[in-house]
Backbone as a ProteinNet text record, in pm:
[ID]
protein_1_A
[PRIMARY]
XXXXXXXXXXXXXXXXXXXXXXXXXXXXXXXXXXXXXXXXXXXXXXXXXXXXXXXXXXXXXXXXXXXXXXXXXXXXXXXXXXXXXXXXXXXXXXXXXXXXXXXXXXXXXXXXXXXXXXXXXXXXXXXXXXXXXXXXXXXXXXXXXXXXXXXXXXXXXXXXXXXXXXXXXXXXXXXXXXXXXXXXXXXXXXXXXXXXXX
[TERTIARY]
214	231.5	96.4	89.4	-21.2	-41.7	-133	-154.6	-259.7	-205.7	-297.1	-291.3	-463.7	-500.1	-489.6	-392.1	-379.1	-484.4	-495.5	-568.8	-733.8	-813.3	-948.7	-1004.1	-1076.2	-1169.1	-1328.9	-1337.9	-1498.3	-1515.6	-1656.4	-1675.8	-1687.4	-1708.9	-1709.6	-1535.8	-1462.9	-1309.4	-1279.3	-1293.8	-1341.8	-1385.8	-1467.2	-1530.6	-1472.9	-1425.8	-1352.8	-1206.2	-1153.9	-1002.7	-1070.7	-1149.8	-1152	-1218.1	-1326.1	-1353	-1183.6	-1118.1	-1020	-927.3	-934.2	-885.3	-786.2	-781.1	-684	-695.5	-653.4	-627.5	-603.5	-586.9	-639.2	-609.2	-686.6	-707.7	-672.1	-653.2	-620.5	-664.3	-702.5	-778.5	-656.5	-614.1	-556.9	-564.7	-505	-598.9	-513.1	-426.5	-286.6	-373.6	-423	-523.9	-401.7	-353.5	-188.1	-237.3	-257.6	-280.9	-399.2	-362.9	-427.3	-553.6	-485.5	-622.6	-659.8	-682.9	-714.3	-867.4	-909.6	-1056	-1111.2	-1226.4	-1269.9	-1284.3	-1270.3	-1305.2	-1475	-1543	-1696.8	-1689.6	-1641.4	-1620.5	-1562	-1422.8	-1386.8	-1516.8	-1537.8	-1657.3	-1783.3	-1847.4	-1920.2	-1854.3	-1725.7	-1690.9	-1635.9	-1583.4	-1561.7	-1661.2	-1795.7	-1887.5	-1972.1	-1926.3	-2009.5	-1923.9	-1794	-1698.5	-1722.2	-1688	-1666.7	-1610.9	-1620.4	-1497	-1407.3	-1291.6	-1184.6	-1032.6	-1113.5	-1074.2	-950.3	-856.8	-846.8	-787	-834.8	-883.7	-738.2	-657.9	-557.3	-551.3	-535.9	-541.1	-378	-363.7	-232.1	-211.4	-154.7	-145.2	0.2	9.7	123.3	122.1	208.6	222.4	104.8	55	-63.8	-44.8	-111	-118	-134.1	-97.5	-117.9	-276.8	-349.6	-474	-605.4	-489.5	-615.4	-625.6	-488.9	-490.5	-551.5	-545.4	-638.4	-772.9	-861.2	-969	-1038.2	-952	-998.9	-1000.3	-893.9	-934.9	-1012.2	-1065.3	-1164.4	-1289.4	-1338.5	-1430.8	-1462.2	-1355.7	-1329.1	-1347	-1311.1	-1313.6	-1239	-1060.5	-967.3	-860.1	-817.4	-704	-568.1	-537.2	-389.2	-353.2	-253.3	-258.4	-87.2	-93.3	61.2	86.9	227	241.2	408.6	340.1	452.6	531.3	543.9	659.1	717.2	834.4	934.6	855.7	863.2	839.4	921.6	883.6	999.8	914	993.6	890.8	805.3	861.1	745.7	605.1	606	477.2	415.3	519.2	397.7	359	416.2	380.7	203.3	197.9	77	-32.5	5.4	-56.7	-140.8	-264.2	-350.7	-372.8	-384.7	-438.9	-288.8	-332	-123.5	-107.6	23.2	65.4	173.4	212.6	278.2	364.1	520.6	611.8	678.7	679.7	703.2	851.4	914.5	1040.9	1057.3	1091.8	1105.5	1260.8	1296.9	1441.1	1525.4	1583.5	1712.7	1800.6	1844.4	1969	1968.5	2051.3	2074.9	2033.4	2107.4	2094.5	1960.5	1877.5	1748.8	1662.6	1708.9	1588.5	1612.1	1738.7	1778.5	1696.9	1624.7	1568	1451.1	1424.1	1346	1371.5	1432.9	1449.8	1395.6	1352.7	1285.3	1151.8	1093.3	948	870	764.5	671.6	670	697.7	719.2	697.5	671.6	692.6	755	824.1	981.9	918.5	930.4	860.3	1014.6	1000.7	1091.6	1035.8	1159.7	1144	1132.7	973.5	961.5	926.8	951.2	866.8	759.5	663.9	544.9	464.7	598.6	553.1	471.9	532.3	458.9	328.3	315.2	232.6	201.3	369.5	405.1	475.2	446.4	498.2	596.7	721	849.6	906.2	994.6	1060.9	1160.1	1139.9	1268.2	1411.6	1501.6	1642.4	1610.3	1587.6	1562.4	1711.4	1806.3	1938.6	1927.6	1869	1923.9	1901.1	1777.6	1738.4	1803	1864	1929.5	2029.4	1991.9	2085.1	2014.4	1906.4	1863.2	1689.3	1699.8	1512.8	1428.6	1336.1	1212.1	1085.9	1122.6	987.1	909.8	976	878.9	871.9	850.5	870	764.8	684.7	589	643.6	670.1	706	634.9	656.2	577.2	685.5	597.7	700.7	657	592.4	648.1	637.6	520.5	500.6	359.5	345	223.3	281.8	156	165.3	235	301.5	418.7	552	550.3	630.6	697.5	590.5	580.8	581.6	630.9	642.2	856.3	883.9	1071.2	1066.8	1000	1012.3	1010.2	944.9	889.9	964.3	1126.8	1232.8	1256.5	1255.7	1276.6	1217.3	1112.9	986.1	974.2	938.2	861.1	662.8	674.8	528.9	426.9	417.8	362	365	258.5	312.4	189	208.9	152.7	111.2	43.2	12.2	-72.1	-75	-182.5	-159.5	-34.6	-96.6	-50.6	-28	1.3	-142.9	-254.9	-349.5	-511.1	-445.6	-534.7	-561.1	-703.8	-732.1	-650.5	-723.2	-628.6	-658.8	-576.2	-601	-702.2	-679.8	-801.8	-911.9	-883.3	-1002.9	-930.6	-920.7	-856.3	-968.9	-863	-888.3	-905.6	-1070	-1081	-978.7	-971.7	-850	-744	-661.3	-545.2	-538.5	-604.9	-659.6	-630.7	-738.7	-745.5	-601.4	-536.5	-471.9	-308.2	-333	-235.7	-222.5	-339	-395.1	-324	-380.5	-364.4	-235.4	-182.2	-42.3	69.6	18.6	107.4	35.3	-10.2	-100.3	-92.8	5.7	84	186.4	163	319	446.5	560.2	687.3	698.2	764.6	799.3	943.8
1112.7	983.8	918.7	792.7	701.6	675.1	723.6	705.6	623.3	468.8	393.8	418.9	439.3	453.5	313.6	290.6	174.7	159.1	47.1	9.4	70.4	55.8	105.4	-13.4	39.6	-50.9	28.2	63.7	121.8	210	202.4	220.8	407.9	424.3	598.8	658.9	593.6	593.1	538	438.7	403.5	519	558.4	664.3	783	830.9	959.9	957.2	817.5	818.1	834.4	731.8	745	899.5	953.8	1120.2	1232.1	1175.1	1281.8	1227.1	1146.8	1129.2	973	936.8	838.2	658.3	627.9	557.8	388.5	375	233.6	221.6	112.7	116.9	-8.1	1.4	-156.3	-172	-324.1	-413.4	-502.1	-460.1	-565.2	-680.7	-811	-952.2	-975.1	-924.2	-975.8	-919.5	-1050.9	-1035.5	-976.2	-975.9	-904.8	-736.5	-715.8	-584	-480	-361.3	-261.9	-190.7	-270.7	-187.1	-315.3	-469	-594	-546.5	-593.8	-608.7	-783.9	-809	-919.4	-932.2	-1061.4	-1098.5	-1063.4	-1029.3	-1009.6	-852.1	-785.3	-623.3	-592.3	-647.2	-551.1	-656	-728.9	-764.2	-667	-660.2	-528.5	-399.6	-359.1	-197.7	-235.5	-324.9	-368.5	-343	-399.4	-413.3	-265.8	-209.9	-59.9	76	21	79.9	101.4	263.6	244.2	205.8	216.1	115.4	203.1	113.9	231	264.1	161.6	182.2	75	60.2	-42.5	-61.1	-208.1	-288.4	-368	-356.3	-464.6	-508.1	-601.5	-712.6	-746.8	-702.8	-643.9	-828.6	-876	-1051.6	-1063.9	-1160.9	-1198.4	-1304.5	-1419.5	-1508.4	-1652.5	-1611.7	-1673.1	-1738.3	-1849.2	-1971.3	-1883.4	-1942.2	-1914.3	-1916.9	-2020.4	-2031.2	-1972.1	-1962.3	-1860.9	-1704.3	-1670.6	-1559.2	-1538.6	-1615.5	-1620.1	-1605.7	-1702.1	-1712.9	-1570.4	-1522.1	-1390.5	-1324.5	-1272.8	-1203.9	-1214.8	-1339.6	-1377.3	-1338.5	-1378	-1343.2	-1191.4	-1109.4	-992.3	-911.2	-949.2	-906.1	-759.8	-875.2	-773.3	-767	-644.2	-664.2	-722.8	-695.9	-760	-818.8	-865.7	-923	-854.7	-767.7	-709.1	-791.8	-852.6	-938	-883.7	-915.7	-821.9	-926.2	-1025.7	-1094.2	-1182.3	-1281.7	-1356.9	-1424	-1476	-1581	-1611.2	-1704.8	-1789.4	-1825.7	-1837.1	-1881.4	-1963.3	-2060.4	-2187.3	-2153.8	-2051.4	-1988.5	-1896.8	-1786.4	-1761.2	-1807.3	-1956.2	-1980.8	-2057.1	-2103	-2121.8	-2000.4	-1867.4	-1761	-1712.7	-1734	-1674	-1533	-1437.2	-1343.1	-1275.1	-1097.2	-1035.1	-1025.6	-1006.8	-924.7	-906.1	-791.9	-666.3	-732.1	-710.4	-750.1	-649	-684.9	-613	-615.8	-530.9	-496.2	-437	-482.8	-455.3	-391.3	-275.2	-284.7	-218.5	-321	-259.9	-165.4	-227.1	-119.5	-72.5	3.4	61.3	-46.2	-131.6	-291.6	-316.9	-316	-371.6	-276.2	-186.2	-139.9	-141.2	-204	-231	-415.9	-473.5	-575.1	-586.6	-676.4	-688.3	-560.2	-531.8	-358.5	-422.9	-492.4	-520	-529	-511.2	-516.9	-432.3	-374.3	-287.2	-353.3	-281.8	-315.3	-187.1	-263.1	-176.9	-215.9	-38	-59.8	25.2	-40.1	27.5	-1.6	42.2	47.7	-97	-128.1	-238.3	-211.1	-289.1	-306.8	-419.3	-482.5	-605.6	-638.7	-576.4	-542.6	-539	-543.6	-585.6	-430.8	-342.1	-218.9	-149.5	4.3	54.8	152.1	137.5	214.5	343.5	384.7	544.1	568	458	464.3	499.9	567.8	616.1	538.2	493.8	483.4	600.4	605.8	652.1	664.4	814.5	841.1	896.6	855	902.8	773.8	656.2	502.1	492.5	629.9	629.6	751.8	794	879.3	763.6	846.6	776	646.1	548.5	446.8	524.9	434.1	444.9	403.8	514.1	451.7	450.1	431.9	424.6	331	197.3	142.8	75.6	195.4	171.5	224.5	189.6	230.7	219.7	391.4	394	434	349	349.7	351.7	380.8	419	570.2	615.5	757.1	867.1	840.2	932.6	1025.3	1118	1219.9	1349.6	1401.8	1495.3	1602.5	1665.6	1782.7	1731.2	1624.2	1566.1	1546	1545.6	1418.4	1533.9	1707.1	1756.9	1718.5	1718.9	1658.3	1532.4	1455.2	1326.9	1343.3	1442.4	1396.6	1423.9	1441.6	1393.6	1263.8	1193.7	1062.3	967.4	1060.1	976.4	867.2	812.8	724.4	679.4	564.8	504.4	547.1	558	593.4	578	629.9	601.8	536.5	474.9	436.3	513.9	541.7	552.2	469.2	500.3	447.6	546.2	498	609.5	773.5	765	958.8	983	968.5	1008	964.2	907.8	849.4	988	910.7	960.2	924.4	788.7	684.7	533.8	443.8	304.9	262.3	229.6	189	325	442.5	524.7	678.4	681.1	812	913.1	1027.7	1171.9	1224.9	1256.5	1236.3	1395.5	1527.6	1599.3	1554.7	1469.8	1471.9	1365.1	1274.1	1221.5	1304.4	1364.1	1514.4	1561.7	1636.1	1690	1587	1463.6	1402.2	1342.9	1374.6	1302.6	1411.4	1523.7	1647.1	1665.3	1649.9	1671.2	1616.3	1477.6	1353.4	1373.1	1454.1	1448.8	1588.3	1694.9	1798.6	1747.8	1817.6	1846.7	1875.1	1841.4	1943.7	2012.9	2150.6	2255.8	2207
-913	-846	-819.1	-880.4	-785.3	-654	-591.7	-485.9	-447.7	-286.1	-225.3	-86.2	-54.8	84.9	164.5	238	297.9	443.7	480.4	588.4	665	495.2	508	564.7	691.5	783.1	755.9	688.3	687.8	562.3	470.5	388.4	373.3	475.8	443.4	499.2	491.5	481.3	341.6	227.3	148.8	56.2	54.3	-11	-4.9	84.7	147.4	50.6	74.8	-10.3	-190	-202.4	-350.8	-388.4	-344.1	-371.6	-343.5	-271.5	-284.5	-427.6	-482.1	-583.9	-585.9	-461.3	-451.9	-589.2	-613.6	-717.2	-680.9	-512.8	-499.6	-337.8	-288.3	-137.5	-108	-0.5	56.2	218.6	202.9	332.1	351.2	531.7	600.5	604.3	595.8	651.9	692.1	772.9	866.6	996.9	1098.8	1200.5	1347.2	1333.2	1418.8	1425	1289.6	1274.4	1351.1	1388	1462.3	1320	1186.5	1089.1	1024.1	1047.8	1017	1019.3	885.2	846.2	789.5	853.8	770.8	664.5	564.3	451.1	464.5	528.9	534.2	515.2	544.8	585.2	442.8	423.3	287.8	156.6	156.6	37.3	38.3	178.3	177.6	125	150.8	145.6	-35.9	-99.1	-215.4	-314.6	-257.4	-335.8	-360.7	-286.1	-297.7	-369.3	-404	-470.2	-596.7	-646.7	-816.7	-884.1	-1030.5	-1169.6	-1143.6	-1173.1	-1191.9	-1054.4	-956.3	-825	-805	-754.1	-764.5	-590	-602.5	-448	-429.5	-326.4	-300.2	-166	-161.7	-16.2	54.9	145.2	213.4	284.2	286	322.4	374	514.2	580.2	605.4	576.7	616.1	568.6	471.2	443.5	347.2	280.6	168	30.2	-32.3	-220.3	-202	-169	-187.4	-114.4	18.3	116.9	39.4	-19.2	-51.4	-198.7	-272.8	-383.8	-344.8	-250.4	-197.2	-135.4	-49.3	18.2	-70.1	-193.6	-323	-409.1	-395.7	-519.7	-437.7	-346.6	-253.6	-224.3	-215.5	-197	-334.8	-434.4	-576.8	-545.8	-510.9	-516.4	-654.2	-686.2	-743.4	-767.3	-678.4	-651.4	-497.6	-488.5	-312.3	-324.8	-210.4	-159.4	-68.4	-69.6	1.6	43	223.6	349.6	387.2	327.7	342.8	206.5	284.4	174.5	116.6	-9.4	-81.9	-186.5	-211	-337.5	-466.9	-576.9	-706	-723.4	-572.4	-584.7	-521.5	-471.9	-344.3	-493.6	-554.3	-630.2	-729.8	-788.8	-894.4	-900.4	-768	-716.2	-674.6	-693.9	-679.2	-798	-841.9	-968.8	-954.5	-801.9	-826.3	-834	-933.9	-967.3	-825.7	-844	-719.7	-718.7	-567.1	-545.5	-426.7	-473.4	-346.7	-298.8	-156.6	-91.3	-29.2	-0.4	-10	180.3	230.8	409.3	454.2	390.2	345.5	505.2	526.9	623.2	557.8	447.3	410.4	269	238	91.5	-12.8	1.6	-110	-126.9	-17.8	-21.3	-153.3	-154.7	-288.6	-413	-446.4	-580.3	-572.3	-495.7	-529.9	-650.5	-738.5	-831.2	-889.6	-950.1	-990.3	-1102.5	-1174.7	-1293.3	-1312.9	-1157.6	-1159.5	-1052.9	-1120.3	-973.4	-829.1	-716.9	-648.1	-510.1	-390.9	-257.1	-194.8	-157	-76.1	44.5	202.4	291.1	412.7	505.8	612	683.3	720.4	813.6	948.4	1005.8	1151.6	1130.7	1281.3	1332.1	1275.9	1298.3	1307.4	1145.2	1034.6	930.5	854.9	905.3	866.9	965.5	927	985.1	1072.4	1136.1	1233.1	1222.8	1076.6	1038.4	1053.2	1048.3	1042.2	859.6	879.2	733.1	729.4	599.5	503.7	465.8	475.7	483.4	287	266.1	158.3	80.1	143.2	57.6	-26.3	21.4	-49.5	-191.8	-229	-381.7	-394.3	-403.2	-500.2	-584.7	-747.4	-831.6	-833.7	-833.6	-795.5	-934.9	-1040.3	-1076.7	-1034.5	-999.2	-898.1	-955.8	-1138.5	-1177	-1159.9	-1088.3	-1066	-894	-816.9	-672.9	-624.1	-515.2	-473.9	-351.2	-270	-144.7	-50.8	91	213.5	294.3	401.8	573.5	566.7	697.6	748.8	651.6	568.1	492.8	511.7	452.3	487	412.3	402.5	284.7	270.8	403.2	409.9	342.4	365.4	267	124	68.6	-67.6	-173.3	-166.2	-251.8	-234.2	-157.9	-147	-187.7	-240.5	-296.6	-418.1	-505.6	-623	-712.6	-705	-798.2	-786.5	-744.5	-711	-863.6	-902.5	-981.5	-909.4	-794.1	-762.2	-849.3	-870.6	-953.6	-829.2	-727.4	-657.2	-521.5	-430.9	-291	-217	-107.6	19.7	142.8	181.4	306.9	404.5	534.2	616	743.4	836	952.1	940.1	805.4	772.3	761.3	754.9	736.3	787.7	930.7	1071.4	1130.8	1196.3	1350	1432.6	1442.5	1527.3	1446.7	1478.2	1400.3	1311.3	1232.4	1099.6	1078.9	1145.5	1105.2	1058.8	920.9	890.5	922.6	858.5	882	739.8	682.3	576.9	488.5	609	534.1	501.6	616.9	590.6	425.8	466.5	299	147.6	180.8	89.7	64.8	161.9	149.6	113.6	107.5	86.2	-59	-89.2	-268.9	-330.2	-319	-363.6	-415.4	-291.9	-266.9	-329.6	-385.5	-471.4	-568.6	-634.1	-796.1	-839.1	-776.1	-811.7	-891.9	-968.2	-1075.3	-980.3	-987.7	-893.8	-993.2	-926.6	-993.8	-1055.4
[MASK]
++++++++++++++++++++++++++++++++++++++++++++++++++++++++++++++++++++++++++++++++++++++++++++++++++++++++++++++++++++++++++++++++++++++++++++++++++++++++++++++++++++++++++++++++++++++++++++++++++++++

């Protein structure tokens, strides 16, 4: 499984995810948020990153163009975006991107089943809060192209990996406390999703 370190606020968190092997990171700009980083902060922690990495910008509620802007500035990959939009919002969107799926119920994860996508548990709060997703809703359901979040951490994610999920999310499975992980549990969570299942 691909794995992204969500809600890096500092470059030796940054560094810590990509040395354990992780495969792409992401900067808050939803200023609500307990792991919200500046467009000044992730361009510094961006710019000191290796090839190969890939950078995504976590966005709520924000313009086609602000969010292009902070990515272009940022020299991000993709923009995940934690809320609704319609074809007319992204057709004005240049940088790719990753929708996000806030699912109340069973129905909710058969959405876009035609395209990569993140399916995370719904809070208020728009994510973050290490709430799980109701993992009966994918059985029988292809998740090759689902990237799942909520309430995940690495004791875990060897009972997931029939699922074939494209990969997974984290952020507070692998905190201290807010915006500042724990560079084992990191480790041990890369590791852990880049095992073969038996």
């Amino acid at each position: 499984m691909r794995v992204k370190i969500c809600g890096i606020t500092s470059l030796e968190d940054a560094l810590s995810a990509v040395d354990a092997g992780a495969d792409a990171i992401g900067f808050i700009f939803y200023s609500k948020s307990p792991r919200y980083i500046t467009l000044k902060e992730a361009k510094k922690i961006s710019a000191s990153l290796p090839p190969f990495v890939q950078k995504i910008g976590v966005f709520v509620n924000e313009s086609p163009k602000n969010i292009d802007r902070i990515c272009k500035k940022a020299k991000l990959n993709f923009a995940q975006l934690h809320f609704d939009v319609d074809e007319k919002f992204l057709s004005k969107l240049k940088i790719p991107h990753i929708k996000v799926i806030r699912a109340k119920e069973m129905c909710d994860v058969l959405k876009y089943n035609d395209e990569y996508r993140l399916i995370d548990a719904f809070v208020d709060s728009f994510g973050g809060e290490g709430k799980s997703i109701d993992l009966s809703w994918f059985e029988g359901v292809d998740c090759s192209k689902i990237i799942l979040a909520g309430g995940l951490h690495a004791d875990m994610l060897e009972s997931i990996k029939h699922f074939g999920f494209y990969g997974v999310d984290v952020s507070s499975g692998v905190e201290l406390s807010y915006g500042k992980k724990d560079a084992q549990k990191v480790y041990e969570f890369v590791k852990s999703a880049k095992i073969e299942a038996i």
